[in-house]
C-alpha positions, 0 to 999 in steps of 0.5 A, a space after each residue: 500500500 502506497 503512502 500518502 507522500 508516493 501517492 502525491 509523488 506518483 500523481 506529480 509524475 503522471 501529470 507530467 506525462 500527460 502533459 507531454 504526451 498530449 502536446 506531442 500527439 498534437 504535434 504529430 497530428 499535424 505533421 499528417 495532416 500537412 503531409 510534411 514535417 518542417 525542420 523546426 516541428 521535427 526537433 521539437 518533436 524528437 526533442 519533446 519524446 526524448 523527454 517523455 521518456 525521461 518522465 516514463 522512467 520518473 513514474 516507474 520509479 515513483 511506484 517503487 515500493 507499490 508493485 503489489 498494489 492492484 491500482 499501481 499496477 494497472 497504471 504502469 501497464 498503462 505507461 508500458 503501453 504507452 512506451 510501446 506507443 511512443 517508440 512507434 512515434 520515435 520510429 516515425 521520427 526517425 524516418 522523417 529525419 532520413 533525408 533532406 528532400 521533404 517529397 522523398 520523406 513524405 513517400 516513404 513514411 506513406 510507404 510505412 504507414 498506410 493512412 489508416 494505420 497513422 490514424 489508428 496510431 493516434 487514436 491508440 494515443 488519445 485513449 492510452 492518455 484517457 485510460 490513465 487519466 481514469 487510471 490516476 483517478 483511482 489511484 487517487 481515490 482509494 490511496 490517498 484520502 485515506 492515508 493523508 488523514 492516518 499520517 495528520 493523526 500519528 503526527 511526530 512518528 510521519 514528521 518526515 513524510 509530512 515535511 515531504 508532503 508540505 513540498 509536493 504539494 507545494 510544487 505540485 499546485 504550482 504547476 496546475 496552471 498549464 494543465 487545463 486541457 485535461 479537466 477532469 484529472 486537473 480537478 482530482 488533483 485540485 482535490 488532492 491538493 486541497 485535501 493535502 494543504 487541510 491535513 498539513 495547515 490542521 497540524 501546523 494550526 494545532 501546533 502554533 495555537 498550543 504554543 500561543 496559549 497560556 494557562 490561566 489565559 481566561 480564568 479571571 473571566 470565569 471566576 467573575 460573578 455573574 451579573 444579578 438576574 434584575 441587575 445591569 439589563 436595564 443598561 442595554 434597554 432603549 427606549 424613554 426614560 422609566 419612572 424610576 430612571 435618573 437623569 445619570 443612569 439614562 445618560 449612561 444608558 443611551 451613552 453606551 447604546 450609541 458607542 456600541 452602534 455607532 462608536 469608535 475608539 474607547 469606551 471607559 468604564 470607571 470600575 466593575 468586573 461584573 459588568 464588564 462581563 454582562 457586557 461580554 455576554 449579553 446578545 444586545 451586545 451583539 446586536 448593536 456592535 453588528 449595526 456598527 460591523 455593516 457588510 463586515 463580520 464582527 469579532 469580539 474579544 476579551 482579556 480581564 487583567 488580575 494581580 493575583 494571578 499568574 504573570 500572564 494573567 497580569 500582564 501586556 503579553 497575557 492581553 495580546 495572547 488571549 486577543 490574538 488566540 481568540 481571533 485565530 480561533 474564528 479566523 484560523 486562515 490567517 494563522 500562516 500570515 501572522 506566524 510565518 516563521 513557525 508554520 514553515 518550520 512547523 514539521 521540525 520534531 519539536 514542540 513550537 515556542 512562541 515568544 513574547 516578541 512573536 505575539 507582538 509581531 503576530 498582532 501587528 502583522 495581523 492587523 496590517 494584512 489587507 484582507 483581515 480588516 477590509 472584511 471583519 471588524 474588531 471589538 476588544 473588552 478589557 477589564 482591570 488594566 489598574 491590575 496590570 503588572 507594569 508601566 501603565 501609561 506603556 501599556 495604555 499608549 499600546 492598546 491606544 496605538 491600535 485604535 489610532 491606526 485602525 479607529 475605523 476598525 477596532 475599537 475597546 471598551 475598557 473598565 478600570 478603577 478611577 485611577 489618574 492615569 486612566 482619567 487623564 489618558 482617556 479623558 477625551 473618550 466617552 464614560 460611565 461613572 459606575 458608582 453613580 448609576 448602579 445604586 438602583 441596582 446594589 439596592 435591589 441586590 441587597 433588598 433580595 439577599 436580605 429578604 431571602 435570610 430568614 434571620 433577617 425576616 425573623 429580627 425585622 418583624 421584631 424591630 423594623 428598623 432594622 429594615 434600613 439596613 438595606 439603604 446602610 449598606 446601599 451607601 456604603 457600598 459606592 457601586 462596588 458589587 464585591 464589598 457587597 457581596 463580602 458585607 451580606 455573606 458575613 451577616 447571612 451566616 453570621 450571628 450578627 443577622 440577630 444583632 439590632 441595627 444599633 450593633 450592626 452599623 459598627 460591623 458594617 463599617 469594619 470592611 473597607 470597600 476593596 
């Protein structure tokens, strides 16, 4: 049985001899039809079958190994056969070369074949060709698919006849150009090609995409908790102002709206994680940033910087990596653009190490490829870039670039806490205040927390002012979800829930907002 690597060699040879054999049938159906052989015609002739049996001799020897295979056999019998063939044109050849007078030349080859004997010669040609090009079909058929996919699974142990392969097919697609008189097998080795470049770029992809990943790259996204089922969804409503809505919160409503529709460069948050990630999940989300995409396809991403995490998780290279392995995750066709070094080292029986300096250059070269950003348009969410682990103000003027050099194209929407340098950095872009239109929503949070307690319910009936604890920890809390949450899980299992308020005010301002 034939490798895939044989195979694909085979197919390369066998096209090569058609090719030749069919322009040299041509040619000598012209010299019958003009009864004479121009001087010119007669050396490209002899020149052209001199080569033909040179590519005779190449297929023979592409089949070594697979004589026991009833596919491969059948095909050499095909070119034995039209060996045969060929030595009748090259004695033909010979004859017409014998004298210089053309009128004795044309005599003695009628003399040598009859008119019906040089029809039949050709006809015997056109259908030896034909009968391999059906033959090579078959070949191909029950060898190749097969044998392609089982070298792409054992991976390392065929490192070499995949190395072998990257180059056949590589030559091999070069060349189909000039073989368009031969439809039907210029579109079965289109399928090989096709078939062989899947199996090769699957391989390289897989392998270029393990060394880009980092561990922990998405864990801060887990981990952040889920926005509050009657929190946060008012934010992505549009529509009028409800009874309840202040003027801030509908500022920041339609603020966010029309970014998200209409929009470019950055949008800044001023603070939470948590809807951050609403945002990331939310189908209107999706909705209106496909309003901004148009005719282009849309692609959102996300990296959520955290200090208490791994190094990657904390820094610049951490960002690029997640953005960059996101991207290649919905477009891995443009894998090979960005990562050229590696995938044409890809085959080398090592495990692919990509830098930081890789990524960097990936990223750029990734945004400056035509046909990325004329067909899709970017959206990057990043969180917490207070808790990344390096210059800041580097970090921001990076992130920043992108949006300066593509602001058609990619834009950011980023949270962080009120910090000056993000203040100032962004001072021109739009904003939401977070701590100023999330009291409604840290008030209906608590109000069900505590209401589901059923210490809480016990005391209230006992002492009602204890009802204002609610509103305490509303105020306390300055939008921020996560003291929040601290706050009510220590009184939910706390004995403090049976305490009167008097008590609790002290143990609620024990905590500091983190």
């Amino acid at each position: 049985m034939m490798t895939p690597v044989e195979i694909i060699g085979l197919v390369s040879a066998v096209i090569t001899f058609i090719d030749f054999a069919a322009e040299n049938i041509a040619i000598a159906q012209e010299i019958g039809k003009s009864g004479t052989a121009a001087k010119t015609e007669n050396a490209e002739l002899e020149k052209r079958v001199g080569l033909l049996q040179k590519q005779i001799d190449n297929v023979r020897q592409s089949t070594n190994g697979s004589k026991n295979d009833i596919h491969v056999v059948e095909l050499l019998n095909l070119a034995d056969e039209y060996h045969d063939l060929t030595t009748k044109l090259l004695t033909l050849l010979s004859e017409l070369k014998s004298t210089k007078k053309r009128h004795v030349v044309w005599k003695s080859v009628k003399n040598l074949y009859k008119k019906n004997e040089k029809e039949g010669l050709q006809k015997d040609l056109e259908y030896c060709l034909r009968r391999i090009q059906l033959q090579m079909m078959q070949v191909t058929r029950y060898e190749f698919g097969a044998h392609l996919d089982m070298i792409s699974d054992q991976g390392n142990k065929q490192m070499e006849e995949l190395k072998q392969l990257r180059r056949t097919t590589t030559n091999l697609e070069s060349g189909m150009s000039s073989w368009g008189h031969i439809p039907s097998l210029l579109e079965q080795v289109r399928l090989i090609v096709h078939e062989s470049k899947i199996a090769l770029g699957r391989k390289a992809y897989f392998k270029i995409m393990d060394g880009l990943k980092a561990n922990g790259m998405v864990d801060r996204f887990d981990e952040v908790d889920e926005a509050h089922e009657h929190t946060f969804g008012w934010i992505l409503e549009r529509g009028p102002a409800s009874e309840t809505e202040t003027a801030e919160e509908t500022e920041a409503r339609r603020g966010i709206i029309d970014w998200l529709c209409h929009g470019d460069g950055v949008f800044h948050i001023t603070g939470k994680s948590t809807l951050m990630k609403y945002l990331c999940q939310s189908p209107k989300t999706q909705e209106y940033l496909g309003s901004w995409a148009g005719h282009k396809s849309l692609i959102t991403t996300n990296f959520f910087f955290w200090r208490l995490g791994s190094d990657i998780q904390k820094s610049l290279d951490g960002l690029r990596r997640a953005l960059l392995y996101s991207i290649l995750q919905e477009l891995p066709e443009f894998t090979e653009d960005v990562f050229t070094r590696h995938w044409k080292s890809i085959f080398d029986d090592k495990v692919v190490s990509i830098h930081t300096r890789d990524v960097d250059t990936a990223i750029e070269a990734l945004f400056n490829q035509t046909a990325f950003l004329t067909s899709h348009r970017l959206v990057f969410f990043i969180d917490g870039p207070d808790e990344y682990d390096g210059d800041h103000d580097g970090m921001l003027k990076t992130i920043l670039k992108w949006t300066k050099e593509h602001h058609n194209d990619i834009k950011l929407c980023v949270s962080s806490r009120e910090w000056e340098i993000f203040t100032q950095r962004l001072a021109d872009c739009p904003r939401i205040k977070l701590q100023n239109i999330t009291r409604r929503d840290v008030q209906t949070y608590v109000n069900e927390e505590l209401s589901e307690n059923e210490d809480f319910t016990q005391v209230s009936l006992r002492s009602p002012k204890i009802l204002n604890l609610a509103n305490i920890i509303t105020e306390k809390a300055e939008g921020v979800f996560l003291w929040v949450k601290i706050t009510l899980r220590s009184l939910k299992w706390g004995k403090e829930s049976a305490h009167c308020l008097t008590r609790l005010k002290p143990f609620i301002n024990q905590y500091s907002i983190l």
